[in-house]
Backbone as XML, in Angstrom:
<?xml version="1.0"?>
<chain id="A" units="angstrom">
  <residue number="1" name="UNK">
    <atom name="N" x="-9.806" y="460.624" z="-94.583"/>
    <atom name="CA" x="-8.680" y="460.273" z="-93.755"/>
    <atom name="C" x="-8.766" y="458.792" z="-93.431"/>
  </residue>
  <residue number="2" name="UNK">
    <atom name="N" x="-7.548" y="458.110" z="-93.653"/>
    <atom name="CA" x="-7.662" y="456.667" z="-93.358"/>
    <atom name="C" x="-7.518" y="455.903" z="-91.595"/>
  </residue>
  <residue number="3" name="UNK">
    <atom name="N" x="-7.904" y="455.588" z="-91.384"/>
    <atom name="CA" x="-7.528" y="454.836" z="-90.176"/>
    <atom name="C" x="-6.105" y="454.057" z="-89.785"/>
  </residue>
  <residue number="4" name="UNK">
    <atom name="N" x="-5.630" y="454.257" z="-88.868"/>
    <atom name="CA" x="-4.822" y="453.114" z="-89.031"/>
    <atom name="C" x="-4.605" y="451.535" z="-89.208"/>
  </residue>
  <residue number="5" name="UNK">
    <atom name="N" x="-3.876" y="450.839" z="-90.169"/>
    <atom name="CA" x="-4.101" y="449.623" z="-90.092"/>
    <atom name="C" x="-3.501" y="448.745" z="-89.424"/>
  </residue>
  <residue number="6" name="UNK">
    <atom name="N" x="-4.081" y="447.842" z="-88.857"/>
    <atom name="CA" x="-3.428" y="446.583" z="-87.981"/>
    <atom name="C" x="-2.603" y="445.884" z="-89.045"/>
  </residue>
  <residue number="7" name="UNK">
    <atom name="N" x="-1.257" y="445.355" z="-88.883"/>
    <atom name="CA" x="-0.811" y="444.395" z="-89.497"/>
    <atom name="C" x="-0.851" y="443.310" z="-89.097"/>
  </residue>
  <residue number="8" name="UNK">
    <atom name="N" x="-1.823" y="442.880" z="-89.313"/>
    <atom name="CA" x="-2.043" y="440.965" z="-88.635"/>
    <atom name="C" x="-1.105" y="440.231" z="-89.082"/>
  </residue>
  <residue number="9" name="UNK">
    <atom name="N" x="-0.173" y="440.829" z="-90.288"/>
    <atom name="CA" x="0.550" y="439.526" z="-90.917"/>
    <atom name="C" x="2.202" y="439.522" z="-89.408"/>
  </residue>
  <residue number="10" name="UNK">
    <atom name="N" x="1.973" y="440.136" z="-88.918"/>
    <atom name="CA" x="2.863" y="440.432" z="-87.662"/>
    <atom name="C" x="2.430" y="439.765" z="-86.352"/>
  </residue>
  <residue number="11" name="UNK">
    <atom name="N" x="1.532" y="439.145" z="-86.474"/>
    <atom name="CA" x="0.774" y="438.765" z="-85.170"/>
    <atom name="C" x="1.761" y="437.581" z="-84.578"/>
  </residue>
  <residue number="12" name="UNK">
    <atom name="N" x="2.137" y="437.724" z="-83.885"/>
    <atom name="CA" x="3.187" y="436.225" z="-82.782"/>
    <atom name="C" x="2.572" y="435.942" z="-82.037"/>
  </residue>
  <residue number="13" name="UNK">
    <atom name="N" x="2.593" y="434.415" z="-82.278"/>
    <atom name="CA" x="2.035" y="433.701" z="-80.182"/>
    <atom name="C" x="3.216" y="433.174" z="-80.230"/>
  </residue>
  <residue number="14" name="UNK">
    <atom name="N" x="2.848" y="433.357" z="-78.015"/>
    <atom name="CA" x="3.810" y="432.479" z="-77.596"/>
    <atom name="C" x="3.682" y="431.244" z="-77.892"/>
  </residue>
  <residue number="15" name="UNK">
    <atom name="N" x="4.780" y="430.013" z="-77.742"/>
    <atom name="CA" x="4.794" y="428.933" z="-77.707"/>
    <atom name="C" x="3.693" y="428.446" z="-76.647"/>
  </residue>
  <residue number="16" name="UNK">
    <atom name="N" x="3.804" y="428.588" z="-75.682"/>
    <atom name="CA" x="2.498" y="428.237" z="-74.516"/>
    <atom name="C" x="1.247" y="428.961" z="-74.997"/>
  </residue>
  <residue number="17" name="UNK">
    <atom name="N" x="0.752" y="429.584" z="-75.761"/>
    <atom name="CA" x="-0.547" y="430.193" z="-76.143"/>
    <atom name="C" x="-0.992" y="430.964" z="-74.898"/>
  </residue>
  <residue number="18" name="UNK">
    <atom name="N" x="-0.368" y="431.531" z="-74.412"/>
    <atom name="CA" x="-0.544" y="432.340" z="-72.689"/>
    <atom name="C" x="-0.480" y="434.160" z="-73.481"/>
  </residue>
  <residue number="19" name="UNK">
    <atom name="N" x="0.199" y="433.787" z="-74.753"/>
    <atom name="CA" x="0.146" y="435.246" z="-74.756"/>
    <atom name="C" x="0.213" y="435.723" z="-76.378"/>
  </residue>
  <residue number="20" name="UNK">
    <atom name="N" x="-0.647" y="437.012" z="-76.922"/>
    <atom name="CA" x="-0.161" y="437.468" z="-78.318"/>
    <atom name="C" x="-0.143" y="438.713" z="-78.469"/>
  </residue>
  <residue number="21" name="UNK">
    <atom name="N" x="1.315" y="438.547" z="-79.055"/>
    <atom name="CA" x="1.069" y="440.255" z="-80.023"/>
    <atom name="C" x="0.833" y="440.668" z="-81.026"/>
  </residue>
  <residue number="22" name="UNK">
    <atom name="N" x="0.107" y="441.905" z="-80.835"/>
    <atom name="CA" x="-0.178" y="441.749" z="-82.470"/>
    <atom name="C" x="0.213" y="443.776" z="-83.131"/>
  </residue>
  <residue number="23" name="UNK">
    <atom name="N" x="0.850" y="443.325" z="-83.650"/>
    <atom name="CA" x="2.213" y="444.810" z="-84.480"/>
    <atom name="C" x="1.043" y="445.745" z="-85.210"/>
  </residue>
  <residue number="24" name="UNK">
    <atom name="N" x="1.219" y="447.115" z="-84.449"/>
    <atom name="CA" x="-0.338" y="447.939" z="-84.881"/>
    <atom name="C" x="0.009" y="448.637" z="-86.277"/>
  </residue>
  <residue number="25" name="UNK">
    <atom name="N" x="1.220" y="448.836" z="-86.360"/>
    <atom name="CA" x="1.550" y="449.867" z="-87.457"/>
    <atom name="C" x="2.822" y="449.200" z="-87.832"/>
  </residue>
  <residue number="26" name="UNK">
    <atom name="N" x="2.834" y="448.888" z="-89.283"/>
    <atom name="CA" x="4.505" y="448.381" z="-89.831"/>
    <atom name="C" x="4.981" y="450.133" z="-89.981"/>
  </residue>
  <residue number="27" name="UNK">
    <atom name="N" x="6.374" y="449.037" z="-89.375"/>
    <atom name="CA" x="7.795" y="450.129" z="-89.189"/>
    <atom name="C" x="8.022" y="450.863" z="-90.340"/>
  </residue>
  <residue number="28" name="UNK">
    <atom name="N" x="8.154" y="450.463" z="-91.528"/>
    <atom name="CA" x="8.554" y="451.357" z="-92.509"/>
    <atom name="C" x="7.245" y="452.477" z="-93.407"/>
  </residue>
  <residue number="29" name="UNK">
    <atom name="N" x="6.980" y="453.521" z="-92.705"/>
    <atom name="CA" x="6.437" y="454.153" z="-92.908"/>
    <atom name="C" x="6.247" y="455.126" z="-92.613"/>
  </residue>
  <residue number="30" name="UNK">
    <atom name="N" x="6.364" y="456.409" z="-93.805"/>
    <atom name="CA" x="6.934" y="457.708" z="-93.778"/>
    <atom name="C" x="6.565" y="458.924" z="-92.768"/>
  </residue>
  <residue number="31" name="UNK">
    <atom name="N" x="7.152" y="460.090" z="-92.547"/>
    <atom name="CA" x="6.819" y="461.028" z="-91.156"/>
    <atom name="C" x="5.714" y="460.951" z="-91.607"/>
  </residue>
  <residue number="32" name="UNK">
    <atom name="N" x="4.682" y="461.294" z="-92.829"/>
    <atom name="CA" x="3.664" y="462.033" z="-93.012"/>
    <atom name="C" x="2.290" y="461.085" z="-92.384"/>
  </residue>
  <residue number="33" name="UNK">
    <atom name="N" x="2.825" y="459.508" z="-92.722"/>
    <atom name="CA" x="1.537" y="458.425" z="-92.691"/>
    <atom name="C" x="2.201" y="458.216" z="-91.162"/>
  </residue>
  <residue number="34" name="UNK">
    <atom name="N" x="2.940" y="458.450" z="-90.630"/>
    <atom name="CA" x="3.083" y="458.222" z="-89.167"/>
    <atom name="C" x="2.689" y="458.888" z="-88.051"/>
  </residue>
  <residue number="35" name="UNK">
    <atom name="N" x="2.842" y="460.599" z="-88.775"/>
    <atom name="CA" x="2.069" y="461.509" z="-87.846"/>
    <atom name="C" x="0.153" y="461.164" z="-88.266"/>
  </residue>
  <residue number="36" name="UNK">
    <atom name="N" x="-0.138" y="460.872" z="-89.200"/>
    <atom name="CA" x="-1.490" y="460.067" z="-88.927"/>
    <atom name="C" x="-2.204" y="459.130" z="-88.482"/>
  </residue>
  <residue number="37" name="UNK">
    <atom name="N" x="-1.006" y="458.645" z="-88.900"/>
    <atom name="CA" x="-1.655" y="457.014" z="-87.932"/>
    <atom name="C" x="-1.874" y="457.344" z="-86.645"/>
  </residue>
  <residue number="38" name="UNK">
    <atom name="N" x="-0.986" y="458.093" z="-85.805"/>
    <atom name="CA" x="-0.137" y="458.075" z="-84.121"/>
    <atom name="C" x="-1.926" y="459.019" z="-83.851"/>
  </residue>
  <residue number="39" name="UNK">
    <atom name="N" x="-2.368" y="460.098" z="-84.196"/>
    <atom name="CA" x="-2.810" y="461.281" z="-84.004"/>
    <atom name="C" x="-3.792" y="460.930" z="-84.327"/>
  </residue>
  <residue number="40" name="UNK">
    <atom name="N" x="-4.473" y="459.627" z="-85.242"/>
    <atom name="CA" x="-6.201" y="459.320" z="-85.184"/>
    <atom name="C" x="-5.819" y="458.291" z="-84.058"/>
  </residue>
  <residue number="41" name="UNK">
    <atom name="N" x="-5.082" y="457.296" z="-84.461"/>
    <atom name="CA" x="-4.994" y="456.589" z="-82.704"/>
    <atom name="C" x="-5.477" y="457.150" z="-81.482"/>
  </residue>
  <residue number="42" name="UNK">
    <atom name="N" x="-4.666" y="457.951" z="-81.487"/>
    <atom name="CA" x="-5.074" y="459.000" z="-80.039"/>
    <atom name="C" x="-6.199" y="459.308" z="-80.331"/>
  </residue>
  <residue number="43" name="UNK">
    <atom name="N" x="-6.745" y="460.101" z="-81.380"/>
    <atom name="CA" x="-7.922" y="460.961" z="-81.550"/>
    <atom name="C" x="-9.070" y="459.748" z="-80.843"/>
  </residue>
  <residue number="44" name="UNK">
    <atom name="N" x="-9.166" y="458.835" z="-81.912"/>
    <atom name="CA" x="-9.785" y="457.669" z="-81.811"/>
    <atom name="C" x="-10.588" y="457.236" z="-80.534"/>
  </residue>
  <residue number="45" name="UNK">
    <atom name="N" x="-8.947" y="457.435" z="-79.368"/>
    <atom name="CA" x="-8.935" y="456.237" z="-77.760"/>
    <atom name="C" x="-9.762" y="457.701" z="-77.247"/>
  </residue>
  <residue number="46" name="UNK">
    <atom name="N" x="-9.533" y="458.985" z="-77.365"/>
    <atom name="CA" x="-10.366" y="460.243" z="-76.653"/>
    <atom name="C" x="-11.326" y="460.330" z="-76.759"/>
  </residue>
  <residue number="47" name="UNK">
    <atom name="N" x="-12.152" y="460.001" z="-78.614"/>
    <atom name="CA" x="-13.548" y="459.793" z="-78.331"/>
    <atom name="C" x="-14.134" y="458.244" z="-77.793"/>
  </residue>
  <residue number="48" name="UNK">
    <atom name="N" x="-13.539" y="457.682" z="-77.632"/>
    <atom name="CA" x="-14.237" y="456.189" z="-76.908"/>
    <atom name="C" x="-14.064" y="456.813" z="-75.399"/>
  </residue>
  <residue number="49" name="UNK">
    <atom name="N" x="-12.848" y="456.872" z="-75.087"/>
    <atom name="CA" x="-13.529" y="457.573" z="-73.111"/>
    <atom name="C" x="-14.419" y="458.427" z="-73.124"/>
  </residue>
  <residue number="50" name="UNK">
    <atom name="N" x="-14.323" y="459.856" z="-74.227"/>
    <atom name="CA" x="-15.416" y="460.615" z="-74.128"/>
    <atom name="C" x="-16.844" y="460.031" z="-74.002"/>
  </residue>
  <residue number="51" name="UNK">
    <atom name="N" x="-17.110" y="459.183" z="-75.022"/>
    <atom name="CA" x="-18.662" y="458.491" z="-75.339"/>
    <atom name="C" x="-18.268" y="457.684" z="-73.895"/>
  </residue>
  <residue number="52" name="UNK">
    <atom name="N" x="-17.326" y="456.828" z="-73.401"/>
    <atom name="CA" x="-17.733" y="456.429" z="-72.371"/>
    <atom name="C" x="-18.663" y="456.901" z="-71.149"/>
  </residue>
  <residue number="53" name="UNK">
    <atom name="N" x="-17.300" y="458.282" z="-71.019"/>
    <atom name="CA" x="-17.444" y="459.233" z="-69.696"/>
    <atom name="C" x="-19.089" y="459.369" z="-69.926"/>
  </residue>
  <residue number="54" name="UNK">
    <atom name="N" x="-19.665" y="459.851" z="-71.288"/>
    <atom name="CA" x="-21.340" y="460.522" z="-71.614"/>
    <atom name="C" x="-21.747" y="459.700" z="-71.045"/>
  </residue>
  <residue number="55" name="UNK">
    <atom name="N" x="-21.860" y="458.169" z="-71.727"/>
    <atom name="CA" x="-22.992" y="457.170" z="-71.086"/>
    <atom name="C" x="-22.888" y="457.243" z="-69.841"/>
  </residue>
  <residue number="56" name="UNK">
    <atom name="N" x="-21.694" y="457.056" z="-68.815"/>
    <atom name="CA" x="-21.450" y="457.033" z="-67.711"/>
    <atom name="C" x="-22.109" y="457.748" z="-66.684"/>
  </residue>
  <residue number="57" name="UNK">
    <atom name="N" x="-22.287" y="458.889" z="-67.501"/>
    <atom name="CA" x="-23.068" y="460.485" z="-67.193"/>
    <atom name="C" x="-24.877" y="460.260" z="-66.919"/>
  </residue>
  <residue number="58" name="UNK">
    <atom name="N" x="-24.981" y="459.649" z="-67.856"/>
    <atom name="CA" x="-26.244" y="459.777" z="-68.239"/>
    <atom name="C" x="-27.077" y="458.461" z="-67.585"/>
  </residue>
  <residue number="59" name="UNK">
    <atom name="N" x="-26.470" y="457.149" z="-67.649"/>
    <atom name="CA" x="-26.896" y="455.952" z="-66.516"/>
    <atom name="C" x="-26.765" y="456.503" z="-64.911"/>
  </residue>
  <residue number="60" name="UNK">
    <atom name="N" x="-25.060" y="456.754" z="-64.506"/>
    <atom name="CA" x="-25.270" y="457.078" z="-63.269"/>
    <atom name="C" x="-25.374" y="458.567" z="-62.259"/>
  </residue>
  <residue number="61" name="UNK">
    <atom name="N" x="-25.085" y="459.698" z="-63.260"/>
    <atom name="CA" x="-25.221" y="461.080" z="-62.925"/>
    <atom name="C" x="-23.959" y="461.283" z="-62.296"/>
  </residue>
  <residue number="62" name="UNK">
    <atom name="N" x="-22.362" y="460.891" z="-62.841"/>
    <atom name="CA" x="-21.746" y="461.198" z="-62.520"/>
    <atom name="C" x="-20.606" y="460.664" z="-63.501"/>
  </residue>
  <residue number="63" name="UNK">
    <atom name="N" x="-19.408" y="461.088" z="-63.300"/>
    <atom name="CA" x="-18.606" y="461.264" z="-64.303"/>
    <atom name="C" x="-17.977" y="459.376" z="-64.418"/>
  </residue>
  <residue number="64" name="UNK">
    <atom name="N" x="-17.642" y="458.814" z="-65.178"/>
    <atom name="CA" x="-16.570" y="457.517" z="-65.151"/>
    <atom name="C" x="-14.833" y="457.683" z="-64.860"/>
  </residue>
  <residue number="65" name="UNK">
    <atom name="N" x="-14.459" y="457.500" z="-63.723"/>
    <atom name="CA" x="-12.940" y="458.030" z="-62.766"/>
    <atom name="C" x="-12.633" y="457.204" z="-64.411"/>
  </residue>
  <residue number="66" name="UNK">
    <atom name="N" x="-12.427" y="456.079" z="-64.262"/>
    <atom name="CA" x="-11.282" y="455.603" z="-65.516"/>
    <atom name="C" x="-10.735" y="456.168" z="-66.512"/>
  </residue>
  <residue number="67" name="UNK">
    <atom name="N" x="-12.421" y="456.535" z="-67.351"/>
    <atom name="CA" x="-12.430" y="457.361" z="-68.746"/>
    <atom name="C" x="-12.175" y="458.857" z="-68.786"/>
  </residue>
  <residue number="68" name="UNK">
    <atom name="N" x="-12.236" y="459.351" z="-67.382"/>
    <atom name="CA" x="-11.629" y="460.920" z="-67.252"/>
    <atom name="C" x="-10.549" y="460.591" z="-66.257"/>
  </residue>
  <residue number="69" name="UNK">
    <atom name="N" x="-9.446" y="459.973" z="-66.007"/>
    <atom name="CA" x="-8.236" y="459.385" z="-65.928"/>
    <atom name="C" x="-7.724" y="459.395" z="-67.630"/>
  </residue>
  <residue number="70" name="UNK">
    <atom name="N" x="-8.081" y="458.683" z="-68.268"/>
    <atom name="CA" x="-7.668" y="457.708" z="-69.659"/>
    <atom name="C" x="-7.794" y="459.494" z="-70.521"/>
  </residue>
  <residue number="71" name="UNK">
    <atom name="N" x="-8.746" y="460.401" z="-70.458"/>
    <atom name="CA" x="-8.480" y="460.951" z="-71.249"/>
    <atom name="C" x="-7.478" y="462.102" z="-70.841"/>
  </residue>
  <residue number="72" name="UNK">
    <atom name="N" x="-7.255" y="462.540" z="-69.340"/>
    <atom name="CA" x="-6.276" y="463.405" z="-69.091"/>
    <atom name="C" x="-4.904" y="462.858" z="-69.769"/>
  </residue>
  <residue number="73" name="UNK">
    <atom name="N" x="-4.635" y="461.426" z="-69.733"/>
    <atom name="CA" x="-3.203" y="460.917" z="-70.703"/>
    <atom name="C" x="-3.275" y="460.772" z="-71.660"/>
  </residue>
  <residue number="74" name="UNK">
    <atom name="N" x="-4.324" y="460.896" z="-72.230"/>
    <atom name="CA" x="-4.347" y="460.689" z="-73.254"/>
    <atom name="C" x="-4.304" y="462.031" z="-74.012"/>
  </residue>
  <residue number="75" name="UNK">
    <atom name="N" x="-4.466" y="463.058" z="-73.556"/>
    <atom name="CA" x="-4.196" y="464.751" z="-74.071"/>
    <atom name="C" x="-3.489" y="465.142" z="-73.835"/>
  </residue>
  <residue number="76" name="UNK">
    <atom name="N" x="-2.294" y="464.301" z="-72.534"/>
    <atom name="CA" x="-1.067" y="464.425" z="-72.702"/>
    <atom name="C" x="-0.220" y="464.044" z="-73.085"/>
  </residue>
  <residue number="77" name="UNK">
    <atom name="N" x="-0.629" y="462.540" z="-73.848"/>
    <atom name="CA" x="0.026" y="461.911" z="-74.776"/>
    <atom name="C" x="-0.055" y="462.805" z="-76.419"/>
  </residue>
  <residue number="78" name="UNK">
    <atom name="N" x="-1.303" y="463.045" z="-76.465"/>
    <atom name="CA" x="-1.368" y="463.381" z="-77.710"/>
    <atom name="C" x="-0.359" y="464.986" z="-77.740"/>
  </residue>
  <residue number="79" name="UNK">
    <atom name="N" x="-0.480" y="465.832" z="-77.170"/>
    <atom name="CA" x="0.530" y="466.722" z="-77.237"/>
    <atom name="C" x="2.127" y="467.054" z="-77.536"/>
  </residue>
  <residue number="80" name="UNK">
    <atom name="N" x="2.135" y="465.436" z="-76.639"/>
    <atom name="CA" x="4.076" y="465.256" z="-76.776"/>
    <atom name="C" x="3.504" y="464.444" z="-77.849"/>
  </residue>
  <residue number="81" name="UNK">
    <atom name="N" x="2.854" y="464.150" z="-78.398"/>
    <atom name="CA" x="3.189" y="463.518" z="-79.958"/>
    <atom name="C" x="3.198" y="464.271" z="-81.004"/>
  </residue>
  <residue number="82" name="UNK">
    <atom name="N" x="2.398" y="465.415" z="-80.964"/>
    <atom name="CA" x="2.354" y="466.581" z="-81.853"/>
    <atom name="C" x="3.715" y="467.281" z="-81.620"/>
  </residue>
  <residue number="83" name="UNK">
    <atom name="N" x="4.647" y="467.285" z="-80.365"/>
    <atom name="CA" x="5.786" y="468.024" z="-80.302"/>
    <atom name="C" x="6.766" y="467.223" z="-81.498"/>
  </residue>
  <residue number="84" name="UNK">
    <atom name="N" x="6.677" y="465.927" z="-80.893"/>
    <atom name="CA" x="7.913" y="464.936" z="-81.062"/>
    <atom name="C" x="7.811" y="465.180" z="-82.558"/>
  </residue>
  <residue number="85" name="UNK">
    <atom name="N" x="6.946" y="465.042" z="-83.234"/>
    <atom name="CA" x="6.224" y="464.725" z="-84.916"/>
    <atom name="C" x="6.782" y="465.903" z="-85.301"/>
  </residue>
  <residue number="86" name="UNK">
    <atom name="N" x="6.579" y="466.989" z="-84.838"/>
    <atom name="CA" x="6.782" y="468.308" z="-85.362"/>
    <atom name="C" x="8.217" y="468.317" z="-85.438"/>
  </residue>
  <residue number="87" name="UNK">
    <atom name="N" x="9.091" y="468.021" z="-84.291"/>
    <atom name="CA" x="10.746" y="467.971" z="-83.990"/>
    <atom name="C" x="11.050" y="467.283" z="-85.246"/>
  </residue>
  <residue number="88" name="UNK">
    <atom name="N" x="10.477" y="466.416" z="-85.052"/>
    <atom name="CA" x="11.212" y="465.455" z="-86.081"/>
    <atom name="C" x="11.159" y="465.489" z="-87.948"/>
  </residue>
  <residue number="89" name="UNK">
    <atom name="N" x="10.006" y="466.491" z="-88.181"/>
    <atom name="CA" x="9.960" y="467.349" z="-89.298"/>
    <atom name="C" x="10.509" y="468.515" z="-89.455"/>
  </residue>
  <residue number="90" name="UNK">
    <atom name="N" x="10.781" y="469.143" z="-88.577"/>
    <atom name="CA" x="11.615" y="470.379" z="-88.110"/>
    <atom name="C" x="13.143" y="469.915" z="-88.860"/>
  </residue>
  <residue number="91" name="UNK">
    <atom name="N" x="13.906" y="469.144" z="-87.765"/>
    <atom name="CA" x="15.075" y="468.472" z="-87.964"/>
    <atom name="C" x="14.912" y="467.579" z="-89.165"/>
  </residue>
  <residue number="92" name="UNK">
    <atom name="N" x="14.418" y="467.055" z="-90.271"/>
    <atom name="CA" x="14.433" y="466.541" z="-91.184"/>
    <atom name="C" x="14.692" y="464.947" z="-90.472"/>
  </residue>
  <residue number="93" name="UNK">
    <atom name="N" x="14.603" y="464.189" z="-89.293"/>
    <atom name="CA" x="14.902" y="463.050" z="-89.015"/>
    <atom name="C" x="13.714" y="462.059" z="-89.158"/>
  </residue>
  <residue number="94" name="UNK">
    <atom name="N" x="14.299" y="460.735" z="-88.856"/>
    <atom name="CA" x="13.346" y="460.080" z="-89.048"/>
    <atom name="C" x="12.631" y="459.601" z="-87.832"/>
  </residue>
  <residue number="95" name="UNK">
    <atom name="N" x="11.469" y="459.282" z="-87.461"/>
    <atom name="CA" x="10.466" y="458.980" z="-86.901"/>
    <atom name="C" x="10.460" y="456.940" z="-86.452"/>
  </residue>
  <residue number="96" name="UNK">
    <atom name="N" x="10.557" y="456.848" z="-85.755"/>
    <atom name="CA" x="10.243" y="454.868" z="-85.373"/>
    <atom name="C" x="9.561" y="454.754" z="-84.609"/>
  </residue>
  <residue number="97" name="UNK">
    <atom name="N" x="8.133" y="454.117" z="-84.967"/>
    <atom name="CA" x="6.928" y="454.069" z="-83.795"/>
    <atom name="C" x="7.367" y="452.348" z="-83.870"/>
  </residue>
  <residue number="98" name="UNK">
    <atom name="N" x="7.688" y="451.634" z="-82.913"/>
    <atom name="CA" x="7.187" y="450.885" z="-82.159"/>
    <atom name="C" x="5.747" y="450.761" z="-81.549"/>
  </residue>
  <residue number="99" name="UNK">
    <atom name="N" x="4.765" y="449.997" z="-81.870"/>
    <atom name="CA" x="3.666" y="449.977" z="-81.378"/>
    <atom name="C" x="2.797" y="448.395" z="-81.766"/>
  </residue>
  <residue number="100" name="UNK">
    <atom name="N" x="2.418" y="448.149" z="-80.920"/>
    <atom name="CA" x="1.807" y="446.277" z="-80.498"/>
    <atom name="C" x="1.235" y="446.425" z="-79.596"/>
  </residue>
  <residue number="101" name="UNK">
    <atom name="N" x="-0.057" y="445.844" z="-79.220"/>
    <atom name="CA" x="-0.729" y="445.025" z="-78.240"/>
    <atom name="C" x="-0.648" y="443.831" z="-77.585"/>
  </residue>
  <residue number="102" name="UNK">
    <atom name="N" x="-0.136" y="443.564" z="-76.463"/>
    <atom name="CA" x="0.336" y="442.198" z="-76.042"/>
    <atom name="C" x="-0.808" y="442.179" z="-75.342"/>
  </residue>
  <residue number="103" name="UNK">
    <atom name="N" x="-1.725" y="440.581" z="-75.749"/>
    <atom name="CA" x="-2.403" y="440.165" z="-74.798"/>
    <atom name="C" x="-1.658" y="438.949" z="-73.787"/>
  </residue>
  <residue number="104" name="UNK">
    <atom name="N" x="-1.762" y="438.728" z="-72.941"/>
    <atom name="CA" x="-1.251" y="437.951" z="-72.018"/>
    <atom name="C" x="-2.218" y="437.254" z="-70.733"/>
  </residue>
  <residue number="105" name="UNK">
    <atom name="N" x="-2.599" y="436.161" z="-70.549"/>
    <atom name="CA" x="-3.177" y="435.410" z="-69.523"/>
    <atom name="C" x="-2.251" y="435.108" z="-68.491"/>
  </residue>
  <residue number="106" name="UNK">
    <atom name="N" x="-2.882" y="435.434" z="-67.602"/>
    <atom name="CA" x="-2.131" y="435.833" z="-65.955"/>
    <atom name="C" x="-2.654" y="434.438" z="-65.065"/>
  </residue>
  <residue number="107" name="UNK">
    <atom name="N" x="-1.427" y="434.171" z="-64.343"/>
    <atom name="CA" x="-2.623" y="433.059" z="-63.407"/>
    <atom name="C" x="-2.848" y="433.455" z="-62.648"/>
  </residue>
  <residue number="108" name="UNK">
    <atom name="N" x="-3.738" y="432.931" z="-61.857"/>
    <atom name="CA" x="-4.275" y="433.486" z="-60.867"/>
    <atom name="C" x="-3.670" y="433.107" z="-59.309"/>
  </residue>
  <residue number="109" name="UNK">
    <atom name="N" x="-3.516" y="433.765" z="-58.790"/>
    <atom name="CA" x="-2.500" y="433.663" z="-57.358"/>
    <atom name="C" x="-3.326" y="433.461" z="-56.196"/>
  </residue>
</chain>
């Protein structure tokens, strides 16, 4: 199973260098490589809180609030994505993930 790939050739800065995005998945790409990409993504971000939450476990004897926060949405993200994916193979339609990382530098107040 492949990972998803970053398209760096998508990457924009702002003019002020305060901020970049960078385009996780190009748009034109079919239900089948989209319900994979979307569904190791997720899979992916669940085992990094999981291994978080462990270490977390195991240094301080108690759970990490963030990473068991991050994974309750994240199993509820992944669910309505398995719906939506499914709808949208169901209905024969097409699928548009929008998806980017904006980094952005904040000033400080």
């Amino acid at each position: 199973m492949n990972a998803p790939a970053f398209n760096i050739n998508n990457t924009e800065r702002s003019q002020s260098n305060n901020s970049l995005d960078i385009a996780l998945l190009d748009d034109n790409i079919g239900i089948d490589d989209s319900r994979d990409s979307i569904l190791n993504l997720l899979n992916h971000l669940q085992n990094y809180h999981r291994r978080r939450n462990f270490s977390h476990w195991e240094r301080f004897g108690k759970p990490d609030p963030w990473s068991e926060k991050m994974l309750a949405q994240l199993t509820d993200a992944h669910e309505c994505a398995v719906k939506l994916i499914r709808q949208a193979k169901d209905n024969q339609t097409s699928l548009e993930i929008e998806s980017s990382i904006r980094l952005k530098l904040l000033e400080d107040k």
